[in-house]
VOROZA-787757 format. One record per residue (C-alpha): residue in three letters; chain; x negated, y negated, z negated. Coordinates in Angstrom, 2 decimals, padded with zeros to 5 digits, always signed. Layout:
REM VOROZA-787757
{ALA,A,{X,Y,Z}}
...
END
This chain:
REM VOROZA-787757
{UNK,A,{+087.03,+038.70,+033.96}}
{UNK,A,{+084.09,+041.31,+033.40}}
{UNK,A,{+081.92,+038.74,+034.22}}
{UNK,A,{+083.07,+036.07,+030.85}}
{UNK,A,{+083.17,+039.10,+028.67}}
{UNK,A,{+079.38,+039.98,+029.44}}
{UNK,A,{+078.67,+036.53,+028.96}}
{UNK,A,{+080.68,+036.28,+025.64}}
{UNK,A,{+079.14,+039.86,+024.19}}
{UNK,A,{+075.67,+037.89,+025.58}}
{UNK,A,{+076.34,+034.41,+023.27}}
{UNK,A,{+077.51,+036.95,+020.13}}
{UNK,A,{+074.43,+038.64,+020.17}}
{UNK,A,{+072.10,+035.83,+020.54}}
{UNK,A,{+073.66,+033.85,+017.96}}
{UNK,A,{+072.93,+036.66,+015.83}}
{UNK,A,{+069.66,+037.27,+016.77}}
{UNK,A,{+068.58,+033.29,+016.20}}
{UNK,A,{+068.99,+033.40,+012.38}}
{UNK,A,{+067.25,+036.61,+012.01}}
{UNK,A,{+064.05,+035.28,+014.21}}
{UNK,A,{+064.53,+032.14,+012.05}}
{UNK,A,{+064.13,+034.17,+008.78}}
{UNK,A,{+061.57,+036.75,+010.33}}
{UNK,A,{+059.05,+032.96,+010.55}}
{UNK,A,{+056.05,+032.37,+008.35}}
{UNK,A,{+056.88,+029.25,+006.06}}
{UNK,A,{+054.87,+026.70,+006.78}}
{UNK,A,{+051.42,+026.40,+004.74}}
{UNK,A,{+051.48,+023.53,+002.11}}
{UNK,A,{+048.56,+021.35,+002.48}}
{UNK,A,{+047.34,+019.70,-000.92}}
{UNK,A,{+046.80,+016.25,-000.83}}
{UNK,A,{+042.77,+014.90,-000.13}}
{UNK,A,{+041.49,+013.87,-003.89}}
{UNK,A,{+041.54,+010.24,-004.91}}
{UNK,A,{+038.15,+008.86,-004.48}}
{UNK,A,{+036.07,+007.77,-007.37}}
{UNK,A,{+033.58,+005.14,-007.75}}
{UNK,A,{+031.08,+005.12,-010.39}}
{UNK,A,{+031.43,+002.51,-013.55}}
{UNK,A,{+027.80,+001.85,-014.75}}
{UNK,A,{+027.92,+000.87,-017.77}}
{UNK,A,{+025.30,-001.66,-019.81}}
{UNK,A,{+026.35,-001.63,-023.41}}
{UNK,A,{+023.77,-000.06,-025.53}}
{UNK,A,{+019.83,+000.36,-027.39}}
{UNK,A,{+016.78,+001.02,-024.68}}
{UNK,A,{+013.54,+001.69,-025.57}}
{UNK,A,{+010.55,+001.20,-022.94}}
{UNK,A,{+007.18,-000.36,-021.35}}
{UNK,A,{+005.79,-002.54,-019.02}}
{UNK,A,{+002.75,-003.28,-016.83}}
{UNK,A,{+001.87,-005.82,-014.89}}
{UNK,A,{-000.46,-009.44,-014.95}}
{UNK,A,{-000.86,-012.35,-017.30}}
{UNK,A,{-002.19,-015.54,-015.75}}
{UNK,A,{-003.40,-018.98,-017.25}}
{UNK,A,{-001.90,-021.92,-016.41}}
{UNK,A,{-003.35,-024.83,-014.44}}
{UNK,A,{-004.85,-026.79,-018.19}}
{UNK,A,{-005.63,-023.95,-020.62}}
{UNK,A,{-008.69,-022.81,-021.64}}
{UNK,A,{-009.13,-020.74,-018.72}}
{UNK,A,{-009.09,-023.78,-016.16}}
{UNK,A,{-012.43,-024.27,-014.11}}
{UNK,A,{-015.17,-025.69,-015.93}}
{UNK,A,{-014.15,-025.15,-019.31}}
{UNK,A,{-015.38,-021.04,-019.34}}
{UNK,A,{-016.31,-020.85,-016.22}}
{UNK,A,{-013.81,-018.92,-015.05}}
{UNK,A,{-010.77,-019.99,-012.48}}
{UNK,A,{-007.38,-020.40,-013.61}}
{UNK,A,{-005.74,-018.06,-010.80}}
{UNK,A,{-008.05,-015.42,-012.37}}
{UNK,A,{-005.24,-012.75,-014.00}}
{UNK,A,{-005.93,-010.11,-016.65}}
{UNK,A,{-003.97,-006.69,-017.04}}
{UNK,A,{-000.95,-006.50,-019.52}}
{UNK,A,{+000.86,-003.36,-020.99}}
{UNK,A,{+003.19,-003.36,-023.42}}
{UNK,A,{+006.73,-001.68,-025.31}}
{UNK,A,{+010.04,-003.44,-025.59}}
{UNK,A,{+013.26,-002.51,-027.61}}
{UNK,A,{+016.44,-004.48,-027.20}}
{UNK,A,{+020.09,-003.66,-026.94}}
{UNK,A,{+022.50,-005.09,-024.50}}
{UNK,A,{+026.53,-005.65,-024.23}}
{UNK,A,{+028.72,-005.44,-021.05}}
{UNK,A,{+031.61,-007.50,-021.09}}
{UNK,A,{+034.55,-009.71,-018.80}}
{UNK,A,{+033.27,-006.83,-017.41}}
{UNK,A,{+030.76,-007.63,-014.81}}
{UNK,A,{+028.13,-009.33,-017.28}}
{UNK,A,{+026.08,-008.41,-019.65}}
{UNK,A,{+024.13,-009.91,-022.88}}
{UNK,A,{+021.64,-008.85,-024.87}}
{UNK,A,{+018.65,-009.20,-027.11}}
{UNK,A,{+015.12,-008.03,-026.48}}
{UNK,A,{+011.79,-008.32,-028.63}}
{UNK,A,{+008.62,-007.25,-026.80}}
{UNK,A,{+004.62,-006.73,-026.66}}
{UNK,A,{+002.12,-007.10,-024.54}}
{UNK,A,{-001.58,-006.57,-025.01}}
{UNK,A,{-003.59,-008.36,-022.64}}
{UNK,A,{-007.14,-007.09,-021.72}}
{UNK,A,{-009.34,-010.25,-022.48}}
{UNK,A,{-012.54,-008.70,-023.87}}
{UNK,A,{-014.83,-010.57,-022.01}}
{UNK,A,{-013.15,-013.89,-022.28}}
{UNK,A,{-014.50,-015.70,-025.65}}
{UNK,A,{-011.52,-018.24,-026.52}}
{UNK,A,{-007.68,-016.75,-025.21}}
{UNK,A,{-004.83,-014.64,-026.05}}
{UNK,A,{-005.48,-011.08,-027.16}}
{UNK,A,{-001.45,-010.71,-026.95}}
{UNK,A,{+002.09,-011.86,-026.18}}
{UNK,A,{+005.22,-011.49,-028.01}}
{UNK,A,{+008.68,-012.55,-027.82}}
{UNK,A,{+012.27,-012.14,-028.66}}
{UNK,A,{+014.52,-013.54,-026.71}}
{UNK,A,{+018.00,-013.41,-025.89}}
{UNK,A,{+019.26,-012.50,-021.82}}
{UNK,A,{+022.02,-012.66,-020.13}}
{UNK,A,{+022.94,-011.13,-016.86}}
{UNK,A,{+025.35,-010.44,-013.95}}
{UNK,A,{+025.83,-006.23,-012.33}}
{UNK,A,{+027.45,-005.17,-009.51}}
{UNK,A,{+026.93,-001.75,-009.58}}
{UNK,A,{+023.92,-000.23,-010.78}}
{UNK,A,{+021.77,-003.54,-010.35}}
{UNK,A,{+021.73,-006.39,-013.07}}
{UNK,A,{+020.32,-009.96,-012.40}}
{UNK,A,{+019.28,-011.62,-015.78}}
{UNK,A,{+017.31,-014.51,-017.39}}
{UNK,A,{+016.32,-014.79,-020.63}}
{UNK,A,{+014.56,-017.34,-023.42}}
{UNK,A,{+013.92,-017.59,-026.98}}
{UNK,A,{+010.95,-017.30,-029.10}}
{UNK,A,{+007.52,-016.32,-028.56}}
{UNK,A,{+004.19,-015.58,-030.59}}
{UNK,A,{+000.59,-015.21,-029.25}}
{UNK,A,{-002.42,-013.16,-031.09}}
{UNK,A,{-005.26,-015.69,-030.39}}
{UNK,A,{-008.89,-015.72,-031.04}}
{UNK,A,{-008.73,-018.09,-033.85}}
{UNK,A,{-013.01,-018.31,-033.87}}
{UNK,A,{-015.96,-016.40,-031.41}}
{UNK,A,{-019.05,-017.15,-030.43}}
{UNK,A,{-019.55,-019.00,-026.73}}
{UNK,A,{-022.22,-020.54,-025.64}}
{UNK,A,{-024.66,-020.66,-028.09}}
{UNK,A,{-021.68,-021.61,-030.92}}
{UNK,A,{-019.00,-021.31,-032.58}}
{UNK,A,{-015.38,-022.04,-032.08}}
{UNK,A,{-013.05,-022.16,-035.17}}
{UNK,A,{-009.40,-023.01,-034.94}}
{UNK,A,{-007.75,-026.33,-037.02}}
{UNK,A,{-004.16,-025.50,-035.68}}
{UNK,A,{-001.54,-024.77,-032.93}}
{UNK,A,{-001.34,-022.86,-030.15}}
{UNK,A,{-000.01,-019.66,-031.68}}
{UNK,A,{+004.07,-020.57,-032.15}}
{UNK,A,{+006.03,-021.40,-028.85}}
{UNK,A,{+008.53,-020.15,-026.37}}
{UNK,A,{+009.59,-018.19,-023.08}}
{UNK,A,{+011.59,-018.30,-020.11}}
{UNK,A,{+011.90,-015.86,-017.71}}
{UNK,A,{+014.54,-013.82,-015.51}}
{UNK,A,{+014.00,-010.01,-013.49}}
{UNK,A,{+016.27,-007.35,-011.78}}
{UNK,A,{+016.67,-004.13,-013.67}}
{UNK,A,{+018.62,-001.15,-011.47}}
{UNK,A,{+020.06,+001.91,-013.01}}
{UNK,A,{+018.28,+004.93,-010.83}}
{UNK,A,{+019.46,+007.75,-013.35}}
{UNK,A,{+021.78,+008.31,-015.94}}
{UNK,A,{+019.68,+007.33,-019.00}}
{UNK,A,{+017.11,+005.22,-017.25}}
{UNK,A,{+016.59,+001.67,-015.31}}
{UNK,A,{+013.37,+000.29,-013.93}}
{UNK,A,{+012.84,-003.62,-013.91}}
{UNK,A,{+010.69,-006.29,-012.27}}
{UNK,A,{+010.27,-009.46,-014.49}}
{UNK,A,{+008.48,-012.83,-014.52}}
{UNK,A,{+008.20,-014.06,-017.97}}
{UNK,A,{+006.50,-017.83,-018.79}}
{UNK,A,{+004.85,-018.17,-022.04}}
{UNK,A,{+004.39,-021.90,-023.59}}
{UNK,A,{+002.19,-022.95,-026.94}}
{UNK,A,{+001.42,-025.94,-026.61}}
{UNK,A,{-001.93,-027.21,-027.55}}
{UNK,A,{-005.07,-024.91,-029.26}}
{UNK,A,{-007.19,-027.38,-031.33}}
{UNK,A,{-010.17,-026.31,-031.95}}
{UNK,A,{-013.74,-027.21,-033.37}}
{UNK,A,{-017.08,-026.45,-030.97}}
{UNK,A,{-020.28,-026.15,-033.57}}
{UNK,A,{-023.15,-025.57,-030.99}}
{UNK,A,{-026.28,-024.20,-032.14}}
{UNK,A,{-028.06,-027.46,-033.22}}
{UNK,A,{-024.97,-027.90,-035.73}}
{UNK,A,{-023.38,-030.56,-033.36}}
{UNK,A,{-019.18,-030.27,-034.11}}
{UNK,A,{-016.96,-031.32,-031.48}}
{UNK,A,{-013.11,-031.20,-031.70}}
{UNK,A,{-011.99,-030.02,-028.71}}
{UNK,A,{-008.18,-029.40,-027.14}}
{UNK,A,{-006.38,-027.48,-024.44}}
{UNK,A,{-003.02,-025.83,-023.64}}
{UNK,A,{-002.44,-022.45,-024.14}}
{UNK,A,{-000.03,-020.86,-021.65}}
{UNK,A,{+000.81,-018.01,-019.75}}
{UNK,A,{+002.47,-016.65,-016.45}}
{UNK,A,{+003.42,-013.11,-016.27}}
{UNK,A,{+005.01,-010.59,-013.78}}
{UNK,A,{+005.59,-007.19,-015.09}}
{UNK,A,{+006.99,-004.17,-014.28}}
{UNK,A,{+008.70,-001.96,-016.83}}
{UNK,A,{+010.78,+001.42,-017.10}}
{UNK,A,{+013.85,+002.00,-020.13}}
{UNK,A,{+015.21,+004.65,-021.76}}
{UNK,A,{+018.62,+003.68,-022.81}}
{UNK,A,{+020.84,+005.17,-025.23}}
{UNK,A,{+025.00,+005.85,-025.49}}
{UNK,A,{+025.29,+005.79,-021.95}}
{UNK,A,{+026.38,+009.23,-021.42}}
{UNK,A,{+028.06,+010.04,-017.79}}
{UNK,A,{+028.85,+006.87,-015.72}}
{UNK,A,{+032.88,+006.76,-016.26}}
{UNK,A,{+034.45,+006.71,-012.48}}
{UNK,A,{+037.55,+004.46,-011.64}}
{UNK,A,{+040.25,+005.89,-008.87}}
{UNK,A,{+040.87,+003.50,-005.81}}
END
């Protein structure tokens, strides 16, 4: 009998003592949920400003082909330039846009070519991400040597050559905020340069050859209403 009262005085006080312990514990720490992640959106819509470098060289039957000037048509000349244009992102991975540029080409020691090269075209493009992949075609207008002195005469334009078009595609990659560097192959067409050769004895000859132009370039743009790249949660 003295033994089931100790044990019933023993289950009174430890069903006391439980609660209290239970309200004597810490709560347990709340944990805030990890962040969503974000991913940047780069966006393409807007005006760039910017220039270029690179080479210009003549095709295969221009004026620059072997024999004509003595020079070889794989022979390139440096080209630097500006271009403006303005593009618009859309459907929403591509983009389309409108550029005009110039490039002067360094030809001072050539008698008979293209002092310059300039174009607007329109482009259109695919991004993923920072990156864009374009083409791009339209018009295109070169500042020829109309008349100079080779060989003892005189060539003088009668027509051509100057109007004609382009073709060409490049990657351009957004590396900062405001700015995107581009690579770029660019094909310049005119058609046929006549001409007329007076040589010194007063002999004219009308004379004819195509005036084109391959280009790779390398450029760098400022572009405007970007902002900060908006970020999508995933």
């Amino acid at each position: 009998m003295k033994n089931f009262l100790l044990g019933t005085v023993a289950l009174i006080a430890l069903g006391a003592t439980v609660p209290a312990l239970a309200a004597d514990m810490a709560a347990r720490p709340y944990t805030k949920a990890a962040p969503a992640a974000y991913a940047p959106i780069y966006n393409w819509t807007g005006y760039y400003i910017g220039g270029h470098v690179g080479g210009a060289f003549g095709g295969s039957d221009n004026i620059l082909a072997p024999g004509f000037t003595g020079t070889s048509s794989n022979d390139g000349v440096f080209m630097g330039g500006v271009q403006v244009g303005y593009d618009h992102q859309f459907a929403p991975n591509w983009v389309l846009g409108l550029e005009a540029n110039y490039s002067f080409l360094d030809t001072n020691s050539d008698p008979f070519v293209n002092r310059g090269l300039g174009s607007v075209t329109g482009r259109l493009g695919y991004t993923w991400g920072p990156a864009l992949l374009y083409v791009k075609g339209g018009y295109a207008w070169a500042d020829s040597r109309l008349t100079n002195g080779f060989g003892g005469g005189t060539f003088s334009s009668t027509g051509g050559g100057r109007d004609g078009y382009t073709v060409g595609g490049g990657l351009e990659y957004l590396f900062a905020q405001n700015w995107s560097g581009k690579v770029e192959y660019q094909y310049y067409d005119f058609g046929t340069q006549n001409a007329l050769f007076t040589s010194g004895a007063g002999v004219v000859t009308a004379v004819g050859f195509r005036n084109d132009e391959h280009t790779v370039k390398a450029g760098i743009n400022y572009r405007f209403n970007l902002g900060a790249p908006a970020a999508a949660r995933y």
